[in-house]
MARTOR-206992 format. One line per field, with one value per residue (C-alpha): residue in three letters; residue number from 1; x, y, z. Coordinates in pm, 1 decimal, decimal comma. Layout:
N
resn <- c(ALA / ...)
resi <- c(NUM / ...)
X <- c(X / ...)
Y <- c(Y / ...)
Z <- c(Z / ...)
This chain:
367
resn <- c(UNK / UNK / UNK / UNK / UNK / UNK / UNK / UNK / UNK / UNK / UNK / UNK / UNK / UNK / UNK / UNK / UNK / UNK / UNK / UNK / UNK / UNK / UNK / UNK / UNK / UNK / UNK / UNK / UNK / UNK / UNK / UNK / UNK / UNK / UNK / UNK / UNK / UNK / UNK / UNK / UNK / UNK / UNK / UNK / UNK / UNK / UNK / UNK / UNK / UNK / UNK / UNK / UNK / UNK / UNK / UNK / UNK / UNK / UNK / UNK / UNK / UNK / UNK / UNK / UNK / UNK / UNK / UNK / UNK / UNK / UNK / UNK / UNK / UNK / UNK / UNK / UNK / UNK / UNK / UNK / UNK / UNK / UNK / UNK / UNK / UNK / UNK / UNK / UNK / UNK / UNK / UNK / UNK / UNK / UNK / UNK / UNK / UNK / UNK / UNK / UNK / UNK / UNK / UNK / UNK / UNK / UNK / UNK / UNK / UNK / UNK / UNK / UNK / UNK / UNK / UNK / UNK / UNK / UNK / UNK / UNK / UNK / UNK / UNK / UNK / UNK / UNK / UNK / UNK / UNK / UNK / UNK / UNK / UNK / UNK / UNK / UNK / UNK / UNK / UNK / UNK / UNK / UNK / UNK / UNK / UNK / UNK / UNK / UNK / UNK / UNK / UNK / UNK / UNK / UNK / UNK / UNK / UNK / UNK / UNK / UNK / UNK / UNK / UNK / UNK / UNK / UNK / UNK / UNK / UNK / UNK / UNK / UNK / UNK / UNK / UNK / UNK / UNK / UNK / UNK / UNK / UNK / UNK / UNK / UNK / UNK / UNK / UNK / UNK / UNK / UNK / UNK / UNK / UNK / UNK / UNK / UNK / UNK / UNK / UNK / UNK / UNK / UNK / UNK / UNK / UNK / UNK / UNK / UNK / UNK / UNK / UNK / UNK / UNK / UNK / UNK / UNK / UNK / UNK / UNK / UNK / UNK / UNK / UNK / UNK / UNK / UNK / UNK / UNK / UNK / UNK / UNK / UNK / UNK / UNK / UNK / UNK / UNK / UNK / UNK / UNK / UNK / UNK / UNK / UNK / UNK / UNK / UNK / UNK / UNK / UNK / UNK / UNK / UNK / UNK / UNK / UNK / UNK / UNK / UNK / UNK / UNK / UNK / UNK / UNK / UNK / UNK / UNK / UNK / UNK / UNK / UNK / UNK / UNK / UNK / UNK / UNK / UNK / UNK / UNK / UNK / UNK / UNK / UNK / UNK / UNK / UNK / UNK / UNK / UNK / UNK / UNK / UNK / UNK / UNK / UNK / UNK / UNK / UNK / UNK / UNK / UNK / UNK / UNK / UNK / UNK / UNK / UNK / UNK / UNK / UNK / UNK / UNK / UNK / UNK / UNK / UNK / UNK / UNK / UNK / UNK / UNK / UNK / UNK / UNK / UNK / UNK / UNK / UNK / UNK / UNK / UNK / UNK / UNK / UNK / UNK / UNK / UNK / UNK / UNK / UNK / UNK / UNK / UNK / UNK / UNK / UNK / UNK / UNK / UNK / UNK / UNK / UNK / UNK / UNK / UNK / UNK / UNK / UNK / UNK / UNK / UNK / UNK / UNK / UNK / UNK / UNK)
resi <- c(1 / 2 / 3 / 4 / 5 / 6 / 7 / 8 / 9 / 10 / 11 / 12 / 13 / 14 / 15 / 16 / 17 / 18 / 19 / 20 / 21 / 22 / 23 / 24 / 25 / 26 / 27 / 28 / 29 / 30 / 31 / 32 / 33 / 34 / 35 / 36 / 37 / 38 / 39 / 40 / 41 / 42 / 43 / 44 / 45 / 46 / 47 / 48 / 49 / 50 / 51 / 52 / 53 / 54 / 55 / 56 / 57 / 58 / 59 / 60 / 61 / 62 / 63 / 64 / 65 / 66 / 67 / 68 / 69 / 70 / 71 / 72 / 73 / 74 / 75 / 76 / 77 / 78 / 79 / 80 / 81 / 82 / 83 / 84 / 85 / 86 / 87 / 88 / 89 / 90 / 91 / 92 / 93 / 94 / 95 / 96 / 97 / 98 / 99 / 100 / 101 / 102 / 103 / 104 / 105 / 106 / 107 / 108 / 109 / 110 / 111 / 112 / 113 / 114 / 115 / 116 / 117 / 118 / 119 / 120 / 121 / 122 / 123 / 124 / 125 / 126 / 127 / 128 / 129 / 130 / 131 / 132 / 133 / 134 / 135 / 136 / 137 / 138 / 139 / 140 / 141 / 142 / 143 / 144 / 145 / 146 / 147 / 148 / 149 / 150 / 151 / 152 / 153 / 154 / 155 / 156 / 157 / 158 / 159 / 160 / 161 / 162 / 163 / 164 / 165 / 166 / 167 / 168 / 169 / 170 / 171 / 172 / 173 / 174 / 175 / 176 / 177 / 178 / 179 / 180 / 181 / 182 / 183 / 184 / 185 / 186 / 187 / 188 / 189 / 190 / 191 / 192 / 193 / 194 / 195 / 196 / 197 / 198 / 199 / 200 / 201 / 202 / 203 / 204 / 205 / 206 / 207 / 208 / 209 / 210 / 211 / 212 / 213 / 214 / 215 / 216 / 217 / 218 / 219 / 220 / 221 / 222 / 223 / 224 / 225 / 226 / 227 / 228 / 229 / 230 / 231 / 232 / 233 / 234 / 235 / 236 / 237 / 238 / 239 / 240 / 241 / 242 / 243 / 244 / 245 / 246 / 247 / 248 / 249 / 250 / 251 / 252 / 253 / 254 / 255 / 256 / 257 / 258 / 259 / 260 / 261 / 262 / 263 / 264 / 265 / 266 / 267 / 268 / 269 / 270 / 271 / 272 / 273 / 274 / 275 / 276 / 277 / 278 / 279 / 280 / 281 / 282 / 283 / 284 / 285 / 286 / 287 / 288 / 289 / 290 / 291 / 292 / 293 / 294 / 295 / 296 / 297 / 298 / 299 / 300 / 301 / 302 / 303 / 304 / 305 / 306 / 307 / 308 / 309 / 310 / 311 / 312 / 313 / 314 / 315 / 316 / 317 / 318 / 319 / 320 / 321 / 322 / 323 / 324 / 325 / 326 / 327 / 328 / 329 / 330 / 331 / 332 / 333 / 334 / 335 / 336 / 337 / 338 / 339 / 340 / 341 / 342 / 343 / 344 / 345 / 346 / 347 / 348 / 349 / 350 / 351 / 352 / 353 / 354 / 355 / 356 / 357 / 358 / 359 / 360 / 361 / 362 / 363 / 364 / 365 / 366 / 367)
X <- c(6813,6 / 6998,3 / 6676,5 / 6472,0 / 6787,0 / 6762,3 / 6369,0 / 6372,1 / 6661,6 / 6427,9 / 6149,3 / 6334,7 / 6503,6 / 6150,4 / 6052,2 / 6343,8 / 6300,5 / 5887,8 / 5981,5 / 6227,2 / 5957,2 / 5666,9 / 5905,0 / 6021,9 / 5690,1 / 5589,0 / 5928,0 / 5863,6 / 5464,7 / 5555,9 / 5751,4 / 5512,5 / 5221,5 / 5476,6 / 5598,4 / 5294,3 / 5269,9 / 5641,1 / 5660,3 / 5325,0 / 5492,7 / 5742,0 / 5657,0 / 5466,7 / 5163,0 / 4986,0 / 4847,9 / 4675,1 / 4602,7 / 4260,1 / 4381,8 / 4589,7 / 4359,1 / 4110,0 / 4343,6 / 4733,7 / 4652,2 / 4450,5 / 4663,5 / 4924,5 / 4598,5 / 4502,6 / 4823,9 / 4823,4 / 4509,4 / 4608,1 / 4958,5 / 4805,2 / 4505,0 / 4742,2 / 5009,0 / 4806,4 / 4518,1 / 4531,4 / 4866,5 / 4866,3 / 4491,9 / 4543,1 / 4893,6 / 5051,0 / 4745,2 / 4828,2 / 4511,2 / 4705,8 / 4429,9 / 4183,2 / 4460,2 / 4464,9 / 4101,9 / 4097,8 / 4344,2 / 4206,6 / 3893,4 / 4079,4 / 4239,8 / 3957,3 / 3753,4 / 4006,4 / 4080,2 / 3688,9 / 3671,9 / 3959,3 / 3802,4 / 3463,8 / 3637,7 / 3819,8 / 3567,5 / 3371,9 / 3633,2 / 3674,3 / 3275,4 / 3345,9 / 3618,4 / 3412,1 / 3275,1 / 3595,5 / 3778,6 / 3692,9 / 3515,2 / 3741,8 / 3628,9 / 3769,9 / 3969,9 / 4311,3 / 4593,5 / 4631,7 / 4296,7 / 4168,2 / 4250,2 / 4614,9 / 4605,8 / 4376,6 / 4646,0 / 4914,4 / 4756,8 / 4669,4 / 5025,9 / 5148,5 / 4889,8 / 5031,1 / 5342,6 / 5265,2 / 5171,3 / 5407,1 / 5636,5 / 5369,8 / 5432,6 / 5815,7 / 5829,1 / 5597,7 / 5764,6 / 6106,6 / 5979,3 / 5821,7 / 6141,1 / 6304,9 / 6128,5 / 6169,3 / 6497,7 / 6499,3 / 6287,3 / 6501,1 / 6798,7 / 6604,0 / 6511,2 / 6859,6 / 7027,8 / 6750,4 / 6856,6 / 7223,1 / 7168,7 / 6979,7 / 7245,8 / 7527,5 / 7336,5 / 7264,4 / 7619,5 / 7783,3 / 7520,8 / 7656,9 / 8028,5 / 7935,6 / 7912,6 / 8129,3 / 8380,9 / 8251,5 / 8280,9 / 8648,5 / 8757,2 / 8580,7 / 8781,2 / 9057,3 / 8971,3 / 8821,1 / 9239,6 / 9362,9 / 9161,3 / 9320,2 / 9663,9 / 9642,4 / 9315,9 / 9481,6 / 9543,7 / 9176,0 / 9060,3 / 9277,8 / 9135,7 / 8805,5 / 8844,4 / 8988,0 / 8678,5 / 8469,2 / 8673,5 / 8593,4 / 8247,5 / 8165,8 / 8262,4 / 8149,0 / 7844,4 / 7790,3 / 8034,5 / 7932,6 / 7564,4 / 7693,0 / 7750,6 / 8095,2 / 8343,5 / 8658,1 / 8991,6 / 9144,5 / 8892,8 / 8925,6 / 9252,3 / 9220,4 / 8970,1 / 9216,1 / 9521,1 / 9288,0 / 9237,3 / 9567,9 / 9683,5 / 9386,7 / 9515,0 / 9875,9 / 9798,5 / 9752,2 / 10050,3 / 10345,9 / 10704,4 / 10819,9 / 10534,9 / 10698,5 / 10427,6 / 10520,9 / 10279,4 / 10348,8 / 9976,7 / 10101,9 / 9759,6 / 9746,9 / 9646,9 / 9369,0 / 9266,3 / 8894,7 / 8871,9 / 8569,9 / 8587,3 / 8325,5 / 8378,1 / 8560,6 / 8650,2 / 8982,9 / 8931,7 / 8842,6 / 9195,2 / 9332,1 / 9143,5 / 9271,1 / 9612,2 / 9632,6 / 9425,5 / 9590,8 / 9903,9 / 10025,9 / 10164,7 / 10206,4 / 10556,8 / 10667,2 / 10825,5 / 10553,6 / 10521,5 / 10238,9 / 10284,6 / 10036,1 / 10107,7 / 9794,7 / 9873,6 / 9690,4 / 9839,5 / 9698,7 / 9799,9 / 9663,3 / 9362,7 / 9229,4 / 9306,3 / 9390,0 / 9363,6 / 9548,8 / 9678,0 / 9937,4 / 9881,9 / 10137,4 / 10180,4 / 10386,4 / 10193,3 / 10112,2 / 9909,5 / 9594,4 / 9575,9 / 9337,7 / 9129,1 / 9136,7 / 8827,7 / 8850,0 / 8748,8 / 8470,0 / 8601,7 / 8294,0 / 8516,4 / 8700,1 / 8338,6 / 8214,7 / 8535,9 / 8436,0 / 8060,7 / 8103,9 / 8381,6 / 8128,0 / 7852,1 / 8073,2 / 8353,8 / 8257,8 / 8512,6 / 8717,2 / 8960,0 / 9197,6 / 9237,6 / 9523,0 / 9625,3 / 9801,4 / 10070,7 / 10475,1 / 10672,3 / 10840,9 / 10467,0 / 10611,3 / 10417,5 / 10040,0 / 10009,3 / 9665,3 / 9709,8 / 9444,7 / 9387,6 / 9032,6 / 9009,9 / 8846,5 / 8726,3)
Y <- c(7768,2 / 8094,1 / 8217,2 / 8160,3 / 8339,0 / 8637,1 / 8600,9 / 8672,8 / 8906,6 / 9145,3 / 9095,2 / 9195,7 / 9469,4 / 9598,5 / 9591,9 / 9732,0 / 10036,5 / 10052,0 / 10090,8 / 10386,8 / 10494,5 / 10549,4 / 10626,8 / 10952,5 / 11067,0 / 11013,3 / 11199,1 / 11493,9 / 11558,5 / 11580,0 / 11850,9 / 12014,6 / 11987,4 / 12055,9 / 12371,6 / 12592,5 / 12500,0 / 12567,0 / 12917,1 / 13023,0 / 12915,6 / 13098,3 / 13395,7 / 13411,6 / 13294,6 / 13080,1 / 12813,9 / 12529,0 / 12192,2 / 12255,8 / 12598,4 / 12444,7 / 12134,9 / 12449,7 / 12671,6 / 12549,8 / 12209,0 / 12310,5 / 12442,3 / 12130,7 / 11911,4 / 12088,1 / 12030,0 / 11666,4 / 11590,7 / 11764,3 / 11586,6 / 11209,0 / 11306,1 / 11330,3 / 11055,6 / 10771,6 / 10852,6 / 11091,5 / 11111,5 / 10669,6 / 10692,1 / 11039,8 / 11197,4 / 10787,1 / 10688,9 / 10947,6 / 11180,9 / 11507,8 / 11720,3 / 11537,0 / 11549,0 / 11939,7 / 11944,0 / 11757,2 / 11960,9 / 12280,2 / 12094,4 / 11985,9 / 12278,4 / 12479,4 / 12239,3 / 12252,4 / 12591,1 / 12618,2 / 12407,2 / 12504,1 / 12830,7 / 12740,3 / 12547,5 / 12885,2 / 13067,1 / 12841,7 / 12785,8 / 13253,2 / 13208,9 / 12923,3 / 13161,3 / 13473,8 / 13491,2 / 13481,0 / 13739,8 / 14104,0 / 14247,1 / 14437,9 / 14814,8 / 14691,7 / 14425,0 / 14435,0 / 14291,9 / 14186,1 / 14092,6 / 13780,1 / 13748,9 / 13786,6 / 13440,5 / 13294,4 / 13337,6 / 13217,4 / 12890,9 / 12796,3 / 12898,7 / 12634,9 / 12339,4 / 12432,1 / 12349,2 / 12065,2 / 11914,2 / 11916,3 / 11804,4 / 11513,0 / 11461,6 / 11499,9 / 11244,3 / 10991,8 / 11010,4 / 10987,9 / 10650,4 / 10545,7 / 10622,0 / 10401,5 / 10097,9 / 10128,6 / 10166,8 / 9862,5 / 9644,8 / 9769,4 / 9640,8 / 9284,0 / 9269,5 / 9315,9 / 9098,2 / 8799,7 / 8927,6 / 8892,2 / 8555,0 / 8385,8 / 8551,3 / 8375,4 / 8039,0 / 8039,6 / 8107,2 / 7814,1 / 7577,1 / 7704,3 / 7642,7 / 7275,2 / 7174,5 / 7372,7 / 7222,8 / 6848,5 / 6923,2 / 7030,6 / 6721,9 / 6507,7 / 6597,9 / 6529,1 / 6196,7 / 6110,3 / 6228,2 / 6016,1 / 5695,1 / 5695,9 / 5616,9 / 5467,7 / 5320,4 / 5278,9 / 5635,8 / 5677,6 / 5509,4 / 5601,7 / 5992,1 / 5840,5 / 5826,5 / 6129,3 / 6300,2 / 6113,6 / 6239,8 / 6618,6 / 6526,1 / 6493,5 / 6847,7 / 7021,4 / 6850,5 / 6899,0 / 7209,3 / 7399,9 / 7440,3 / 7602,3 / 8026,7 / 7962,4 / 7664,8 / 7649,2 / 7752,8 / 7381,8 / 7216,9 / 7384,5 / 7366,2 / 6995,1 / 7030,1 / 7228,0 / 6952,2 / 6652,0 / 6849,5 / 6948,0 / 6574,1 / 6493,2 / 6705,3 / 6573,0 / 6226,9 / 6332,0 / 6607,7 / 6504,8 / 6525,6 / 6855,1 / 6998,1 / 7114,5 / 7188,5 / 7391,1 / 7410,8 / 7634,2 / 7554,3 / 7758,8 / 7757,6 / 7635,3 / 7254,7 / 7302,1 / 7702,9 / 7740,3 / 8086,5 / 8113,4 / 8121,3 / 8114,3 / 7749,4 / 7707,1 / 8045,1 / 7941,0 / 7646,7 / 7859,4 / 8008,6 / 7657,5 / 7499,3 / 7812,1 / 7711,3 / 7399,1 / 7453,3 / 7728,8 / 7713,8 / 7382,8 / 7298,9 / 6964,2 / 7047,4 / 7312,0 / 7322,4 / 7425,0 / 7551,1 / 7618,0 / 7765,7 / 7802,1 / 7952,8 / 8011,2 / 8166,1 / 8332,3 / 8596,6 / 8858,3 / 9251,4 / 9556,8 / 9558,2 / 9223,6 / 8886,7 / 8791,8 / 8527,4 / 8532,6 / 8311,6 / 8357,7 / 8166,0 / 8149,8 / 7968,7 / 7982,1 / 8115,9 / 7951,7 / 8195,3 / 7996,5 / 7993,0 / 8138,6 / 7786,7 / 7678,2 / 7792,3 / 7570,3 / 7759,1 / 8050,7 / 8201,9 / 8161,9 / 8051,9 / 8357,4 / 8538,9 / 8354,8 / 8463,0 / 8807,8 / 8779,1 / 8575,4 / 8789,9 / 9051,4 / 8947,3 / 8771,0 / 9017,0 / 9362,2 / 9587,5 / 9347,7 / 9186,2 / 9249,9 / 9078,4 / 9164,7 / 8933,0 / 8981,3 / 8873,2 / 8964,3 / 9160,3 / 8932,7 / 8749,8 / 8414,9 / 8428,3 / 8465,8 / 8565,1 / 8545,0 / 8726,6 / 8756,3 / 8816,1 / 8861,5 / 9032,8 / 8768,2 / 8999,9)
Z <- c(11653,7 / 11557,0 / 11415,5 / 11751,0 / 11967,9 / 11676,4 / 11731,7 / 12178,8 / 12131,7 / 11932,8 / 12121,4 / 12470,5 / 12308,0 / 12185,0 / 12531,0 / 12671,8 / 12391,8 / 12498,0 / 12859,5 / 12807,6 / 12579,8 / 12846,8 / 13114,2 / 12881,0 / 12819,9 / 13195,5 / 13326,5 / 13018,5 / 13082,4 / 13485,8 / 13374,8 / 13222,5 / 13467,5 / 13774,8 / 13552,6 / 13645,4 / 13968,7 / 14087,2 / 13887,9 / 14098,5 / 14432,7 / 14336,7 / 14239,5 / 14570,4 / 14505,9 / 14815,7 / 14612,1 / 14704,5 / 14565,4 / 14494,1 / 14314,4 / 14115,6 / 14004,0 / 13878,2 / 13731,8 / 13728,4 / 13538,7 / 13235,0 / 12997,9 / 13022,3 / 13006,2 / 12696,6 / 12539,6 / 12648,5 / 12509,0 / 12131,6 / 12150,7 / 12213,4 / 11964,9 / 11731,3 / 11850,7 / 11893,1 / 11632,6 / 11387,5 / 11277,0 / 11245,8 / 11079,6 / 10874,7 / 10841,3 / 10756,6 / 10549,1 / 10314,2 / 10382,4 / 10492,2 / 10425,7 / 10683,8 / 10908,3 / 10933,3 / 10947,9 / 11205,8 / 11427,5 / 11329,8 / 11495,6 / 11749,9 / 11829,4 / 11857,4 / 12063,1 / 12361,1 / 12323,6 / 12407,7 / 12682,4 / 12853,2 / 12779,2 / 12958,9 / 13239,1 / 13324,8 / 13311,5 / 13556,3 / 13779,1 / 13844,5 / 13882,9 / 14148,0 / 14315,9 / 14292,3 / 14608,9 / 14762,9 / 14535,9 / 14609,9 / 14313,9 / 14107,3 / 13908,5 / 13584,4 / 13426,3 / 13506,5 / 13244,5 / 12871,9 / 12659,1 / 12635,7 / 12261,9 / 12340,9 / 12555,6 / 12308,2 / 12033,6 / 12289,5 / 12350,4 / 11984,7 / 11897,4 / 12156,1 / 12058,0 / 11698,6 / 11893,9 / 12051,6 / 11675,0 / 11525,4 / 11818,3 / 11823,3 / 11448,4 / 11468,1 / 11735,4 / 11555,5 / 11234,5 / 11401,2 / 11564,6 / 11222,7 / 11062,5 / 11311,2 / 11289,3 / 10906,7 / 10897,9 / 11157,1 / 10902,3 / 10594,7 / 10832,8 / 10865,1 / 10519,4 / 10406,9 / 10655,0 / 10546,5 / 10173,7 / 10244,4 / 10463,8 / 10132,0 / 9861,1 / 10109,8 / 10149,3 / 9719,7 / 9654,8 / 9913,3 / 9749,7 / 9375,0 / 9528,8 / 9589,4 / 9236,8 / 9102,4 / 9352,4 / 9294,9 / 8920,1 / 8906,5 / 9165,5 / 8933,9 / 8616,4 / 8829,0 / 8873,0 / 8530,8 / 8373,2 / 8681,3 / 8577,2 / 8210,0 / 8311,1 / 8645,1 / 8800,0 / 9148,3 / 9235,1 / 9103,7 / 9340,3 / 9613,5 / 9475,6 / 9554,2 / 9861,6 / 9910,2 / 9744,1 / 9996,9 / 10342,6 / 10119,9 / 10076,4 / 10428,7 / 10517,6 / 10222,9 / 10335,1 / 10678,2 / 10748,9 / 10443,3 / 10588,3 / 10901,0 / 10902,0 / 11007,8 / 11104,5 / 11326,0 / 11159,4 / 11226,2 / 11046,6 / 10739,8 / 10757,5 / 10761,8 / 10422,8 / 10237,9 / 10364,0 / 10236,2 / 9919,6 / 9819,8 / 9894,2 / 9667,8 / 9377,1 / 9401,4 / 9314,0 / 8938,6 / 8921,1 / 8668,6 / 8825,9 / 8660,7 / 8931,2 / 9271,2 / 9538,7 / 9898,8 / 10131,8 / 10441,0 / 10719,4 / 10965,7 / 11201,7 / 11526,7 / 11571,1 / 11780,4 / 11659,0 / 11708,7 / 11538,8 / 11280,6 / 10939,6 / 10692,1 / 10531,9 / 10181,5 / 10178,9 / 10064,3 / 9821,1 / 9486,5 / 9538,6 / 9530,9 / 9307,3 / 9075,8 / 9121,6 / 9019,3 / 8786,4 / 8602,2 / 8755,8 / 8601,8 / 8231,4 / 8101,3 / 7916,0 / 8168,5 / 8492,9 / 8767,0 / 9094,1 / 9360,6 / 9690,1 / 9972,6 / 10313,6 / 10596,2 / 10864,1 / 11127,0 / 11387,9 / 11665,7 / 11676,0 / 11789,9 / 11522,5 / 11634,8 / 11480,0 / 11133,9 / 10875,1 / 10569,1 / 10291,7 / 9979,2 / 9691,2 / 9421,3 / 9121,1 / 8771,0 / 8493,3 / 8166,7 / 7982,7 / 7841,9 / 7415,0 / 7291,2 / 7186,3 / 7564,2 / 7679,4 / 7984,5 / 8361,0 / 8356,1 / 8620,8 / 8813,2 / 9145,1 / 9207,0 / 9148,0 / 9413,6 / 9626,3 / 9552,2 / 9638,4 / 9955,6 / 10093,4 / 10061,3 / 10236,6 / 10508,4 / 10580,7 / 10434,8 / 10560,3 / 10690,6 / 10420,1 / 10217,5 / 9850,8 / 9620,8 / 9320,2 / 8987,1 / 8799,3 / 8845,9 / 8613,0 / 8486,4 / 8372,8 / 8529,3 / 8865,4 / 8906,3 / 9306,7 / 9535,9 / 9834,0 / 10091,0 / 10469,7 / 10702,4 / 11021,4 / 11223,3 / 11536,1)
């Protein structure tokens, strides 16, 4: 579905862009044609319709035909194929060819008039040569203004396909790394239960459950781009309930959702739960006295609106023969906050001075 809306939004903006194109070259060679005729009024000249269809017109005609030559044929078939040298041939053949017809046409059109001109002793004005080398300097012109605006349009629509290519790239990187997160999440919950169902088969079960409520929107909600802020909040409440069936008294956990019941903001779903899943999993000794806090919260300002959590939990430094936890999680984290907010978060954790508090702080700019 979002594919087919991406899909007509292209093509009317491509439409859109190809009717501003031909209206700009319509508006720019009316310019040029009314140029001549407007100087000769002018400058006092009676001219007529028919004067200026003979004489006026010709040299704008010969510069539209050498800037479409080039625009729709030889710089696509020559200049992009990668044959530059046919491409000046070409134009030097071009070139000349107008030059001689418009040549021929003039000279035509003073026999047609000659009649009604009285016969002048000499030639009066600059050589012929002189406008000769005037007009091939401006079809040389009108070239490489033919070439600068192609290749500005071909640069365009590559950049536009680059832009495509690397959304589609992004897109698949973001969809490979939320199907990775689903294991890696199942796995972890599932240790969880395998310690539970040594020493008390009841809460097992009871965990089972649990896991099952999680499965359904890791699931369905996991598939989606985005989900509303209220139902992951209700994931992450299910979850942490999940993991406190198998904590030991000597663990205190303080949980602080403070999001809106019914907040529909987006979020990009289990955004959060590798920060979680960290701290209870790190965050928790069997001999020691632990503690995990979480806080969401989510607030408007003059930036736009925000979503942030703060994670902390009491560090136990892991020995050197626990090799438990790759860290591949908080990778993910990394990665997906990447792709799905560049720009637009903010991700600080560390641990205190005092090396008794591990802290994961982070917050997204929503809109």
């Amino acid at each position: 579905m979002g594919n087919n809306v991406y899909l007509c939004h292209m093509k009317h903006t491509n439409a859109h862009l190809r009717y501003v194109e031909v209206l700009i070259h319509v508006i720019g060679w009316g310019i040029v044609f009314g140029f001549p005729f407007l100087m000769m009024s002018r400058s006092g000249f009676n001219i007529t319709w028919p004067d200026y269809l003979r004489h006026g017109c010709i040299v704008p005609l010969s510069f539209l035909i050498v800037f479409y030559a080039n625009y729709l044929f030889l710089i696509p078939r020559c200049l992009f194929a990668g044959r530059p040298r046919h491409y000046i041939i070409y134009n030097v053949l071009l070139i000349a060819g107008v030059l001689l017809g418009a040549h021929l046409w003039q000279e035509y059109a003073f026999i047609l008039d000659a009649p009604r001109q009285p016969r002048a002793p000499h030639r009066i004005g600059p050589p012929r040569w002189l406008f000769t080398l005037r007009d091939t300097f401006s079809m040389v012109l009108t070239v490489g203004l033919s070439a600068a605006i192609r290749l500005s349009k071909r640069w365009v629509q590559i950049e536009e396909t680059r832009r495509e290519a690397e959304k589609s790239r992004a897109e698949a990187e973001l969809k490979n790394l939320r199907n990775q997160l689903n294991p890696h999440f199942l796995l972890n919950t599932l240790n969880n239960i395998y310690a539970l169902i040594a020493f008390d088969a009841d809460k097992a079960q009871t965990a089972v459950q649990e896991l099952s409520r999680l499965l359904r929107h890791v699931l369905y909600e996991n598939q989606q781009q985005s989900v509303t802020l209220d139902k992951e909040m209700d994931f992450i409440r299910n979850y942490i309930e999940l993991m406190r069936i198998r904590l030991a008294k000597n663990v205190r956990v303080e949980t602080n959702l403070d999001i809106r019941p019914d907040s529909h903001t987006p979020i990009a779903p289990l955004i959060f739960i590798s920060l979680i899943e960290n701290a209870f999993k790190h965050g928790i000794s069997p001999t020691e006295p632990s503690f995990i806090r979480i806080h969401f919260y989510e607030k408007d300002d003059a930036e736009g609106h925000e979503v942030g959590c703060d994670i902390a939990n009491s560090y136990h430094p892991k020995s050197e023969t626990d090799k438990s936890g790759s860290g591949i999680g908080l990778e993910q984290v990394q990665k997906r906050l990447d792709l799905s907010y560049p720009g637009r978060y903010s991700w600080k954790q560390g641990i205190s001075e005092e090396k008794k508090e591990y802290r994961s702080q982070l917050t997204i700019r929503t809109s």
